[in-house]
N, C-alpha and C positions, 0 to 999 in steps of 0.2 A: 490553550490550543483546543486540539477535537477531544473528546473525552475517549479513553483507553478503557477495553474489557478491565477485569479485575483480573484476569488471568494474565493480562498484558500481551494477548494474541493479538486483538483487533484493537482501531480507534475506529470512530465513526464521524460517518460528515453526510449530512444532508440524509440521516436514518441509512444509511447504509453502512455495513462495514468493513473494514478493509484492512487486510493483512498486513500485521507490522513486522518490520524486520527482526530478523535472529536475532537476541540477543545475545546466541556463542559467539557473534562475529567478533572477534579483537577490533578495537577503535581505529588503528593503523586502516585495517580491510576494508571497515565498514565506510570511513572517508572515502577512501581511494574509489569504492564501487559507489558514493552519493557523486562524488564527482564524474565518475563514469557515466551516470545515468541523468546527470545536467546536462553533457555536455552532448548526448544523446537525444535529448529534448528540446537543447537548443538548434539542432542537427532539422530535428522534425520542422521544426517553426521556419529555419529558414528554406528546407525543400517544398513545405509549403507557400512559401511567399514564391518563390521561383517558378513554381509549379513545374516540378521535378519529381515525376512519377516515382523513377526508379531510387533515387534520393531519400526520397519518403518511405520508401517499403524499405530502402535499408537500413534508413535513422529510426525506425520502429523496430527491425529486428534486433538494436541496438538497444532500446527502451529495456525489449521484452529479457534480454541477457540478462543486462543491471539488473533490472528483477529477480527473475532466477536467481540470480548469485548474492542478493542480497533477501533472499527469504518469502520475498513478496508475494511470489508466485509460482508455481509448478509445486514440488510434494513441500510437502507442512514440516516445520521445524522444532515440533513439537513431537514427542518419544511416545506419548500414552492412548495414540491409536484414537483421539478425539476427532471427528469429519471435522472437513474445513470450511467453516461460512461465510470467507473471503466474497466479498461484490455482495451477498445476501442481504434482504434488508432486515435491519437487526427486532423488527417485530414480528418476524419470523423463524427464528431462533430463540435457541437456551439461554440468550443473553435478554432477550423480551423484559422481562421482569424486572432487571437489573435498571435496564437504561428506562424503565419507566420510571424508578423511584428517583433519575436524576431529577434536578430540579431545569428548569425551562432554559434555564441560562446557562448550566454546565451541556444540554444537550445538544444547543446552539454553538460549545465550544467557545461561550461567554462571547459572542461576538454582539 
């Protein structure tokens, strides 16, 4: 898959990085809120086909929840007071270094 910080905060896709989930979630919650936030996306996709303004602003404020509640976004789920470089691109960050010494193919996510 993308390659994960060492710390197991961020993975990255296309240099950028992106907030991974709590890992305090228990597996039960963590399910329940990926399927919340599928079925949320599948919500988006179809009020876009439809072209269904208000559809769409509310199958996104649906996204943006799942997120929330699965760690993704809004405060950091992490105790030790580190910022958060969630969406930043990671050659711009403390993780710089790290993800240079990956090799070409782990930072492609071996794809």
């Amino acid at each position: 898959m993308h390659p994960t910080t060492p710390d197991g905060r961020y993975f990255v896709v296309k240099n950028q990085l992106w907030r991974c989930t709590n890992p305090a979630l228990d597996e039960e919650e963590r399910q329940r809120l990926v399927a919340d936030l599928m079925a949320a996306r599948r919500a988006v996709k179809a009020a876009k086909a439809s072209v269904d303004p208000e559809g769409l602003k509310a199958a996104r404020g649906q996204v943006h929840s799942a997120k929330l509640a699965l760690g993704e976004r809004g405060q950091v789920w992490w105790q030790d007071g580190s910022p958060d470089f969630n969406r930043y691109q990671v050659h711009n960050t403390p993780y710089a270094q790290w993800y240079q010494s990956l090799s070409a193919d782990a930072q492609s996510g071996g794809l």
